[in-house]
RODO-2510 file (C-alpha; in nm, 4 decimals, decimal comma):
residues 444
     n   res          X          Y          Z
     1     x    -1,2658     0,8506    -1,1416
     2     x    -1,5037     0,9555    -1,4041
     3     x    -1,6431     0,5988    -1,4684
     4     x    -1,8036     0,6280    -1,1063
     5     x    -1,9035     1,0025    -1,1802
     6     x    -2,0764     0,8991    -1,5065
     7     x    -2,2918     0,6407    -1,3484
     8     x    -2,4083     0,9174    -1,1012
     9     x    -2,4800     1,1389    -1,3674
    10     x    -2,6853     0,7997    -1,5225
    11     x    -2,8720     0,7934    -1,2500
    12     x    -3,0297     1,1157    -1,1778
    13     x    -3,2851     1,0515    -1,4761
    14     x    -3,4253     0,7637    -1,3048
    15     x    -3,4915     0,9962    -0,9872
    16     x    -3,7554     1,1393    -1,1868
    17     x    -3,9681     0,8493    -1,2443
    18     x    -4,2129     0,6783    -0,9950
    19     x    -4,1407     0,3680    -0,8042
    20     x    -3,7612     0,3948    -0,8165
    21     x    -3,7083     0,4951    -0,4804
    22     x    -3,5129     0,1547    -0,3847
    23     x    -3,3739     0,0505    -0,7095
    24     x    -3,1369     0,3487    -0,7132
    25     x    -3,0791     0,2949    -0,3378
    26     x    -2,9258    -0,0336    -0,4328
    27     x    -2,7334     0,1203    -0,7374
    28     x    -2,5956     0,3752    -0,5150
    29     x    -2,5167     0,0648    -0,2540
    30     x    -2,3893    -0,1772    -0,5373
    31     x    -2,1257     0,1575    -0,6882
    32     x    -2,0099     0,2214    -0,3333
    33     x    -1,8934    -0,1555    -0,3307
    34     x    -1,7125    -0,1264    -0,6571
    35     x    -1,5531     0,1646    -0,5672
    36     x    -1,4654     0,0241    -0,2565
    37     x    -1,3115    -0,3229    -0,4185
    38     x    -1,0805    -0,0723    -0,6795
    39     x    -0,8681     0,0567    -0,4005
    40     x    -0,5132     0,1535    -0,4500
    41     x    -0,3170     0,2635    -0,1276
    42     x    -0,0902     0,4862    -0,2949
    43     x     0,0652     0,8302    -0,1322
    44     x     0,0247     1,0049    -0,4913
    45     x    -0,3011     1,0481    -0,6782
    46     x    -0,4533     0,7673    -0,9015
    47     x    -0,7053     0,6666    -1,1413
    48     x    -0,6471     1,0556    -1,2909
    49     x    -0,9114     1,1277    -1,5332
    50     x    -0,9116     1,5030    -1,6214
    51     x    -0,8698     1,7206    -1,3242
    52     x    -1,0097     1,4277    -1,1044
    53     x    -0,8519     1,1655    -0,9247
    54     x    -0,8151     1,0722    -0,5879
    55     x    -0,5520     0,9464    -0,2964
    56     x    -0,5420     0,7292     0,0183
    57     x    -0,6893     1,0846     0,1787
    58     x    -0,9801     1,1558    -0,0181
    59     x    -1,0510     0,7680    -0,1240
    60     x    -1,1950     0,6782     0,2433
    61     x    -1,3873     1,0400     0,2088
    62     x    -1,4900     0,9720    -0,0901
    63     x    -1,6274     0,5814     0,0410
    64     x    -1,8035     0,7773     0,3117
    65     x    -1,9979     0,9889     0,0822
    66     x    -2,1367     0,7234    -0,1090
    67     x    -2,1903     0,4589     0,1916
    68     x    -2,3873     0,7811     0,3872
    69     x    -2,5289     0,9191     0,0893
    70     x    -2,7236     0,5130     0,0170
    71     x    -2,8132     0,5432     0,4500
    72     x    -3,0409     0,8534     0,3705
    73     x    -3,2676     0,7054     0,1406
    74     x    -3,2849     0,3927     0,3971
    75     x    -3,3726     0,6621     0,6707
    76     x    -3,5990     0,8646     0,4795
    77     x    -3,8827     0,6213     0,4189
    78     x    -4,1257     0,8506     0,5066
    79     x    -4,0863     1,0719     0,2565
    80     x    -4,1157     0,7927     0,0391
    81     x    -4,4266     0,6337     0,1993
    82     x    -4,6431     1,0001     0,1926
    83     x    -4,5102     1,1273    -0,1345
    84     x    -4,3516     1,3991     0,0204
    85     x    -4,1802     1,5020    -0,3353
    86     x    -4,0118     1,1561    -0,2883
    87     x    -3,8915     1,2205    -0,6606
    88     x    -3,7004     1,5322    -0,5937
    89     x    -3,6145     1,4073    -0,2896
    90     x    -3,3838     1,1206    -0,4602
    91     x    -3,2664     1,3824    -0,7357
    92     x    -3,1165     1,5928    -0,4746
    93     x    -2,9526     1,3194    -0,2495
    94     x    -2,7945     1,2210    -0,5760
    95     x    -2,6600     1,5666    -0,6867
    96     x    -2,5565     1,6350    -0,3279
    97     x    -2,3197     1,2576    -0,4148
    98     x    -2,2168     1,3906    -0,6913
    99     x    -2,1104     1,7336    -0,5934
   100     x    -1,9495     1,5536    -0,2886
   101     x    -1,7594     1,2953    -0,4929
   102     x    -1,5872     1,5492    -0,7046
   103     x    -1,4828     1,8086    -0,4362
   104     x    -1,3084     1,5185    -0,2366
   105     x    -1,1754     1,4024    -0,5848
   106     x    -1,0751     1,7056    -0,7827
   107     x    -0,7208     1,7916    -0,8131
   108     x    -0,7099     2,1930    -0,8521
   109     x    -0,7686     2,4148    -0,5969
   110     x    -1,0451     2,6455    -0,7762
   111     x    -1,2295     2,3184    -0,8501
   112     x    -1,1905     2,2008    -0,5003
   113     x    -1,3637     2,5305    -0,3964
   114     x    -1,6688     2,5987    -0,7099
   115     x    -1,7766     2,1834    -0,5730
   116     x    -1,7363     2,3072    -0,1610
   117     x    -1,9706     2,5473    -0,2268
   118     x    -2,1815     2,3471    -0,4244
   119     x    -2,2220     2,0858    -0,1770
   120     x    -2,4261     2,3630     0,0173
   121     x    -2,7433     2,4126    -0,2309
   122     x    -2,8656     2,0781    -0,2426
   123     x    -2,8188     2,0507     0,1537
   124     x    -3,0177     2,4306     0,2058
   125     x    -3,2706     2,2661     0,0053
   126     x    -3,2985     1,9207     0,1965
   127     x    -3,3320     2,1455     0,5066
   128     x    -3,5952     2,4137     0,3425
   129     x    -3,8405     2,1558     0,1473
   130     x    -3,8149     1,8479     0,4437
   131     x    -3,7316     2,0404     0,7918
   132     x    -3,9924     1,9719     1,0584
   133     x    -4,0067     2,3599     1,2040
   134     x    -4,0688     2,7101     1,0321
   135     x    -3,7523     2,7730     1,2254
   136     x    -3,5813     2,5830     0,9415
   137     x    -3,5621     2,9167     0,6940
   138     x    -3,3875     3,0809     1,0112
   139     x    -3,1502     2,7751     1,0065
   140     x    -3,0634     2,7560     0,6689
   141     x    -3,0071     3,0941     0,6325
   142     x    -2,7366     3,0792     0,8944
   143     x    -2,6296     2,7828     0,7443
   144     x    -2,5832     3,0005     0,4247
   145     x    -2,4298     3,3095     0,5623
   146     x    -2,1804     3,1936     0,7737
   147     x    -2,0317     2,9587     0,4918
   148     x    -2,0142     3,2335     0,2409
   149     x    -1,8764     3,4908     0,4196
   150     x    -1,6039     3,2976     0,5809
   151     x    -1,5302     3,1280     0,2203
   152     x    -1,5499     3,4442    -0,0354
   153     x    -1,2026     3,6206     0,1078
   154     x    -1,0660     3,2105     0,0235
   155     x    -1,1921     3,2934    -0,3593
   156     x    -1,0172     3,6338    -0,3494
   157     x    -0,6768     3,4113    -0,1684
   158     x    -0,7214     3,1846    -0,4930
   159     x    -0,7183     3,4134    -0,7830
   160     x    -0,3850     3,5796    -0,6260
   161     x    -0,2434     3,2687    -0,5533
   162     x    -0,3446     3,1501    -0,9311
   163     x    -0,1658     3,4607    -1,0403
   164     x     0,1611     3,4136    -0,8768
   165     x     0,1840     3,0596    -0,9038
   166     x     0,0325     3,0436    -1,2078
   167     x    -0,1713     2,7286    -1,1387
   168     x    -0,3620     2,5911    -0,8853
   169     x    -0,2897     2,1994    -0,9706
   170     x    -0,2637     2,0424    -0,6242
   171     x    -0,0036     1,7949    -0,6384
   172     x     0,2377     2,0757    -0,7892
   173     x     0,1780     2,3344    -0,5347
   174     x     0,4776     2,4825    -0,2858
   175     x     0,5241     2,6506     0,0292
   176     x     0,4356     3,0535    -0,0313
   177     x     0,6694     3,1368     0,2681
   178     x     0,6226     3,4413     0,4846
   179     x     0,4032     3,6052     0,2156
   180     x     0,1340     3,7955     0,4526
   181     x    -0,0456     3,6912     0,7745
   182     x    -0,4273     3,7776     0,6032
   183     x    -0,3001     3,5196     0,3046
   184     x    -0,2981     3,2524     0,6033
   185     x    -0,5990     3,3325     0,7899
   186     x    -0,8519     3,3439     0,4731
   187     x    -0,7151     3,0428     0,3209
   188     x    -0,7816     2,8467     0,6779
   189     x    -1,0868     3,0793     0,7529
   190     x    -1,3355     2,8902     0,5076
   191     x    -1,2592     2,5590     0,6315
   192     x    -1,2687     2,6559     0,9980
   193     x    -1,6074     2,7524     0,9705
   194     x    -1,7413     2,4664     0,7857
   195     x    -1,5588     2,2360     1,0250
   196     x    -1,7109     2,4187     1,2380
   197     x    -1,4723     2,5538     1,5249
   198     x    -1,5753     2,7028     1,8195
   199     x    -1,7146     3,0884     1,8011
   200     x    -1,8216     2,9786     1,3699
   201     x    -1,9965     2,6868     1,5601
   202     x    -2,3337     2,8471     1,5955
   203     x    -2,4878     2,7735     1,2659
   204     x    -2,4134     2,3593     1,2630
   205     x    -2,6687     2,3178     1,6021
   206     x    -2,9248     2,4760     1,4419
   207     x    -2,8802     2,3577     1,1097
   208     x    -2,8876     1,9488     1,3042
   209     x    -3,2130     2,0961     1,5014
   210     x    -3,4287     2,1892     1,1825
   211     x    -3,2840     1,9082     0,9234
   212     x    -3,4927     1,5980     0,8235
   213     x    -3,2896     1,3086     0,9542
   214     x    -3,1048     1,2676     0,5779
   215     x    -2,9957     1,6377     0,6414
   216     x    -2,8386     1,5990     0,9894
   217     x    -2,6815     1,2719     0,8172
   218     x    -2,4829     1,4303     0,5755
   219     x    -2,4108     1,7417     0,7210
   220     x    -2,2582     1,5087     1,0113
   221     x    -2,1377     1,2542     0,8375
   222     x    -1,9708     1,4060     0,4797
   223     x    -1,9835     1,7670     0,4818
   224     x    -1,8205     1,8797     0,8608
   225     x    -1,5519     1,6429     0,6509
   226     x    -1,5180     1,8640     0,3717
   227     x    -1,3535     2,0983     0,5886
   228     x    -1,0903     1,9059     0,7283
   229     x    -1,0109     1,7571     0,3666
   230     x    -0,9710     2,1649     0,3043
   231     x    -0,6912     2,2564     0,5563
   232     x    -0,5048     1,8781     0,4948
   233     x    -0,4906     2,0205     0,1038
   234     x    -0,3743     2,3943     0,1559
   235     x    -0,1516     2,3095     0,4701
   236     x     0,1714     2,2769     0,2191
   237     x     0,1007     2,6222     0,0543
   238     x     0,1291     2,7652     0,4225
   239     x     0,3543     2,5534     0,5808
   240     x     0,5868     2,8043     0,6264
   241     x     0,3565     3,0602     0,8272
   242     x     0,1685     2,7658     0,9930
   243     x     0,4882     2,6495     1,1536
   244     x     0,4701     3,0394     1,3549
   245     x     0,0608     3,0913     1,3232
   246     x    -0,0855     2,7109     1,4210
   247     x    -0,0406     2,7063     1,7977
   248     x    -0,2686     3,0049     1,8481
   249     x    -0,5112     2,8012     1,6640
   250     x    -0,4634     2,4899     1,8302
   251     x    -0,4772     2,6291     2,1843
   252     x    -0,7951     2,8057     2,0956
   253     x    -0,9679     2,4815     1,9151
   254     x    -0,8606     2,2230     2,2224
   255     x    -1,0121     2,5254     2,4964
   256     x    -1,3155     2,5957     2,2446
   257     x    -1,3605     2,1415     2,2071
   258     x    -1,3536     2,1510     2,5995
   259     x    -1,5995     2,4404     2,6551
   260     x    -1,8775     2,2900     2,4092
   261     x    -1,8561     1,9902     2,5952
   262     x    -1,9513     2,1638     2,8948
   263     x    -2,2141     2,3245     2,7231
   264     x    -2,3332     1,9389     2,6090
   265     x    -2,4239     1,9189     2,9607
   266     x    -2,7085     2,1764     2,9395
   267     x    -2,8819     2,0433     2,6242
   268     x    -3,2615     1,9243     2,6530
   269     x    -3,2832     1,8210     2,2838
   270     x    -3,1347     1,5096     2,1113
   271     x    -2,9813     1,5990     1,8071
   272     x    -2,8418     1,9595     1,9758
   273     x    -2,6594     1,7290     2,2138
   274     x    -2,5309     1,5341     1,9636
   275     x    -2,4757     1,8689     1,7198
   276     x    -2,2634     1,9584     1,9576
   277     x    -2,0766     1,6534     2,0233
   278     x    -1,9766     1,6828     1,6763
   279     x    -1,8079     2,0405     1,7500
   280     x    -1,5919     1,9266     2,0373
   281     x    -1,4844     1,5990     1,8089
   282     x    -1,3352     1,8353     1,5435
   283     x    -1,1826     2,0569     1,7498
   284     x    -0,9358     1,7470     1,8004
   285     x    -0,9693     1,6951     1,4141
   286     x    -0,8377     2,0471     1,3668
   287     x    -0,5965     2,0126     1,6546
   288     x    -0,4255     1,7332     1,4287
   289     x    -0,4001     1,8651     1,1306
   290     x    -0,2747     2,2268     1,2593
   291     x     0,0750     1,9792     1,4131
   292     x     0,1417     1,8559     1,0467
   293     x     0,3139     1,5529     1,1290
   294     x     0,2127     1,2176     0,9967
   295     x     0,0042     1,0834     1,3466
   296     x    -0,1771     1,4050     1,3043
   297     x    -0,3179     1,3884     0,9591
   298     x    -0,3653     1,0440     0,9383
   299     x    -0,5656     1,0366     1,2690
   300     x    -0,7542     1,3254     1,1564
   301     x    -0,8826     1,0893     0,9034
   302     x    -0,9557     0,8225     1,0825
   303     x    -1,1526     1,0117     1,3315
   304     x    -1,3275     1,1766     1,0603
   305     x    -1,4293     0,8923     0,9277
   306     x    -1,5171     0,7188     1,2688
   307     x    -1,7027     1,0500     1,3745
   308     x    -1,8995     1,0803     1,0186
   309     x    -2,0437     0,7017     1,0886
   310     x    -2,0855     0,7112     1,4598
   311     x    -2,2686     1,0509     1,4464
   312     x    -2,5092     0,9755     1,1572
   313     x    -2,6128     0,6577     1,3136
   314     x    -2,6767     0,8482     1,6712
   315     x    -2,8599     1,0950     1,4727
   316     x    -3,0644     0,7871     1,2859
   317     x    -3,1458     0,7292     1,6465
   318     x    -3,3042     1,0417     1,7937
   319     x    -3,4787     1,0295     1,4668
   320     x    -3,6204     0,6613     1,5291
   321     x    -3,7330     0,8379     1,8651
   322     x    -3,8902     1,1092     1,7263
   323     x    -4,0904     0,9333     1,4749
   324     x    -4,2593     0,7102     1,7565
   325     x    -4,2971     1,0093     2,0266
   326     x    -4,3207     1,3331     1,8035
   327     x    -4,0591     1,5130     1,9995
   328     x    -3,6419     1,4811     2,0968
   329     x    -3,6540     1,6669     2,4019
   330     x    -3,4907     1,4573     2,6872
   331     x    -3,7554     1,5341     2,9504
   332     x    -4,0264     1,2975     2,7371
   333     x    -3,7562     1,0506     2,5850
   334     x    -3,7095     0,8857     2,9258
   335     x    -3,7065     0,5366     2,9753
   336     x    -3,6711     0,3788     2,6819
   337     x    -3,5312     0,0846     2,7484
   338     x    -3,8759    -0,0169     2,8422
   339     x    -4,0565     0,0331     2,5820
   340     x    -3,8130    -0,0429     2,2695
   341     x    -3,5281    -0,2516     2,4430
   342     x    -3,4007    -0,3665     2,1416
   343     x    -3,3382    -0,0333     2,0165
   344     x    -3,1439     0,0244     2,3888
   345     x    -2,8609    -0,2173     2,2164
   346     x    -2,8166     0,0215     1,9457
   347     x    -2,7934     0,3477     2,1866
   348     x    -2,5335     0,1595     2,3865
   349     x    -2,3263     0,0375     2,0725
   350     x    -2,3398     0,3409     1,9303
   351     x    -2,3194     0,5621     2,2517
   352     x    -1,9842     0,3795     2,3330
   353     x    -1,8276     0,4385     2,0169
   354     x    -1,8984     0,7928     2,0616
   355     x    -1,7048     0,7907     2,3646
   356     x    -1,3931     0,6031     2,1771
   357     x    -1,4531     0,2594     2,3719
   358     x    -1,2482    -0,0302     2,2049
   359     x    -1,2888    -0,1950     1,9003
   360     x    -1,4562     0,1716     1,6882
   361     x    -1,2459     0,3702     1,4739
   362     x    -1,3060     0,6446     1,7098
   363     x    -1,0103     0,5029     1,9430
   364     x    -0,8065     0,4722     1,6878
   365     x    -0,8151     0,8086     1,5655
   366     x    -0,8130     1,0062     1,9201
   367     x    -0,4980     0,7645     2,0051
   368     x    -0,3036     0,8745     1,6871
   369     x    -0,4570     1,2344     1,8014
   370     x    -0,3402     1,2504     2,0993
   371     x    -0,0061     1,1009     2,0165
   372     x     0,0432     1,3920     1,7582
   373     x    -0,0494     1,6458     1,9792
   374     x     0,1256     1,5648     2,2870
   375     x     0,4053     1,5158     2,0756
   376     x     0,3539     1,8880     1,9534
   377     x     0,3499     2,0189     2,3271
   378     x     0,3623     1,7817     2,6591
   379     x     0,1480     2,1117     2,8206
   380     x    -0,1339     2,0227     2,5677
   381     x    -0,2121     1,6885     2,7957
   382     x    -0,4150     1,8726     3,0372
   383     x    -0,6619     1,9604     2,8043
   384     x    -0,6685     1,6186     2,6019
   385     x    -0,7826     1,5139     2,9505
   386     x    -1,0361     1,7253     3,0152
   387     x    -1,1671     1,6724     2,6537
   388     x    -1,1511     1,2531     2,6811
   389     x    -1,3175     1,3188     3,0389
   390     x    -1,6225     1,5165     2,9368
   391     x    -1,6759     1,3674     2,5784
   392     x    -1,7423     1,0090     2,8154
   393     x    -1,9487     1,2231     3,0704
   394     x    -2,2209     1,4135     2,8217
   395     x    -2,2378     1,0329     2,6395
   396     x    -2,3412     0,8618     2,9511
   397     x    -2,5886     1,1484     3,0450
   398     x    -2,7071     1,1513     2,6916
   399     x    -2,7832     0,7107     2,7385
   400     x    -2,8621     0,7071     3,1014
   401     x    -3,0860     0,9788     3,0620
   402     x    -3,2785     0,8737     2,7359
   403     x    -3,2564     0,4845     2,8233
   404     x    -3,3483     0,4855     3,2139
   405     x    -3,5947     0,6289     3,4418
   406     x    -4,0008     0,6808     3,4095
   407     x    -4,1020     0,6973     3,0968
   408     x    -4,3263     0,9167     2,9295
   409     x    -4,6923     0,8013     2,9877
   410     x    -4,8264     1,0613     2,7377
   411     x    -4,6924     0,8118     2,4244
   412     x    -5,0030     0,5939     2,2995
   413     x    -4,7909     0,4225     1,9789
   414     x    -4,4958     0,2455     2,0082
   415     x    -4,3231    -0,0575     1,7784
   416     x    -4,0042    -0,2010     1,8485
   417     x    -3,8367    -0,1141     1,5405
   418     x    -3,8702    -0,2283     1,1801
   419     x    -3,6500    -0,4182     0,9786
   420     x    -3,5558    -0,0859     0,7521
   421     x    -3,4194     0,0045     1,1526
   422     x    -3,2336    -0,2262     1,2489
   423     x    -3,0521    -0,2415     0,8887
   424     x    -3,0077     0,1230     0,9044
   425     x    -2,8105     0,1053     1,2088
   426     x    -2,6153    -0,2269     1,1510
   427     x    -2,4486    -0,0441     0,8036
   428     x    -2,3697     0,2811     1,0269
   429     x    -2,1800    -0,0065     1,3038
   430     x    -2,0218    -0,2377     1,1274
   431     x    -1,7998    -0,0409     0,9132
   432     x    -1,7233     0,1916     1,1784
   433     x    -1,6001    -0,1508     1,4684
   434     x    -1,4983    -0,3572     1,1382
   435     x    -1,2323    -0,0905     0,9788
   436     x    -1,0523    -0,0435     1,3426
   437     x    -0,9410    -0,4263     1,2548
   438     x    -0,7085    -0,2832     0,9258
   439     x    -0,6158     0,0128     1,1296
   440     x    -0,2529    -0,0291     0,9716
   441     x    -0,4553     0,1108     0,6045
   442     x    -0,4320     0,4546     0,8307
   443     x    -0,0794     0,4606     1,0131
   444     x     0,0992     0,2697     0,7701
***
């Protein structure tokens, strides 16, 4: 693991020079590729180098990091073409990959947490230096404060459970039986929020609302993972009081998934419908893991995954929008397919695998999803239903709405889409219709 963490490390220097905006876009493309060609599908870790190494779990995480991570600096040309600190710009997208790569790769608990936390300085500052509004201090100041808080009592959880244990080294950890109810919630309470679930949700809409398009990219597409990755890791230490605890916490993430649909319904503004889409998707990522059986965690993944690419490319979107019309609000993106119907393809492709339409990895995971959880309770099928119902009804108002209708007659300057485009969205929809095809990499 550390050969691919050194040639990170390599690179950052050459973020500081002029000029090498797409030369380290192609090293970043060109590492993802190798990392992708060493895979091992093993249950245990592998490639252990130090406290790193990674497993079938965090491998596909880890992919995603790197494959979303190359996407921003494709999106991002703007900065790039106005010298927007372009330089800094690439220095922080690479320490962001870096402190992504080793808390999906490191193998001790306190390490897991120091690069979690991490993660979050290099995104406050992608949302503080490039946001679009002065509302953007407001955002990332929620951003901050919710993820401390919630995580700080999981530090405290740590150092006990380092003294009792006497180790935090993940694959030797055990069950800590009925030790206290707090122990359980603080050690899920961190990851819950950064998930986000629904009541900690109110910080990730306004976060997507005020990011450049490379911060609403990662933050959909890697670091709502990072939170999911964090319960799958500490469910064995708390197996014992999930088995009596979980149930409270899946009814209340399936009714909370349901009720920000409905609230979907309401939004005016692009990326705080899609914000939000993200919140009801994992609710049913949190649903899974909180069964802990096999269909649950493994479709947890795959959902993750589907949800990180689908999302980042529908945010790539509204951002391809906003550049041409200066503003996401749904009452001047109408009609679209007439000016840019080329682009309409992409909204539909994309749109669809939101909704978990055949062949995305999206269908994939909510099928092993909703296998796990009916499997959990048969009662639970009534709100699957209502869940699969709305997440298709706030898709087709968010195309038919954006796509159809009169457009906006206000708009003086419109292309239909560069090459950089087009590109941009074909790397967010291939992987995401091409993986469902070696779906048996997930069950299996």
């Amino acid at each position: 693991m550390l050969k691919y963490l050194f040639v990170l490390i390599f690179m950052t220097p050459l973020s500081l020079f002029y000029g090498f905006w797409w030369f380290i876009q192609s090293l970043m493309f060109m590492v993802s590729f190798i990392f992708m060609l060493g895979f091992y599908f093993y249950a245990d870790f592998n490639m252990i180098s130090y406290f790193l190494g990674f497993d079938c779990y965090s491998f596909f995480l880890i992919l995603l990091s790197f494959w979303i991570c190359s996407l921003m600096l494709t999106s991002s040309m703007f900065i790039y073409d106005l010298s927007n600190y372009s330089r800094f710009f690439v220095f922080v997208v690479l320490f962001l990959l870096i402190m992504l790569c080793c808390s999906f790769s490191s193998m001790s608990l306190m390490m897991f947490y120091i690069f979690f936390e991490g993660s979050l300085i290099p995104t406050l500052i992608l949302i503080l230096g490039w946001g679009y509004q002065p509302e953007r201090l407001q955002a990332g100041v929620y951003l901050i404060f919710y993820t401390l808080v919630a995580s700080l009592p999981l530090l405290v959880v740590l150092f006990k459970f380092s003294l009792v244990m006497g180790g935090l080294f993940i694959p030797l950890l055990n069950d800590f039986g009925s030790f206290y109810f707090m122990f359980y919630l603080f050690i899920i309470l961190a990851f819950l929020v950064s998930m986000p679930m629904f009541m900690f949700h109110l910080w990730l809409p306004s976060a997507h609302v005020e990011a450049p398009i490379s911060g609403s990219m990662v933050l959909a597409g890697v670091l709502l993972k990072l939170g999911g990755y964090g319960i799958f890791r500490v469910m064995k230490v708390i197996t014992y009081l999930g088995f009596g605890m979980n149930y409270f916490l899946m009814v209340f993430g399936l009714f909370g998934g349901v009720i920000v649909s409905l609230i979907c319904f309401r939004q005016v503004d692009l990326s705080s419908l899609i914000a939000y889409s993200s919140v009801s998707h994992m609710s049913l990522v949190i649903v899974g893991l909180m069964s802990m059986n096999y269909w649950g965690c493994f479709g947890s993944l795959v959902l993750m995954l589907g949800h990180g690419l689908c999302s980042s490319g529908l945010f790539c979107l509204s951002n391809i929008v906003y550049e041409r019309l200066g503003s996401r609000s749904l009452l001047v993106n109408k009609g679209l397919i007439n000016l840019m119907p080329s682009m309409s393809l992409w909204w539909f492709l994309l749109s669809s695998s939101m909704m978990a339409s055949p062949p995305s990895l999206n269908l994939l995971g909510e099928f092993s999803l909703l296998i796990s959880i009916i499997s959990w309770s048969y009662f639970m099928f009534i709100l699957l239903i209502l869940l699969s119902f709305f997440s298709a009804v706030y898709t087709l108002y968010m195309y038919s709405y954006s796509q159809h209708g009169k457009y906006y007659s206000g708009g003086y300057n419109y292309s239909l889409g560069y090459f950089r485009e087009y590109h941009l969205l074909i790397m967010h929809w291939l992987p995401l219709n091409l993986l469902f095809l070696k779906g048996e990499y997930f069950i299996f």
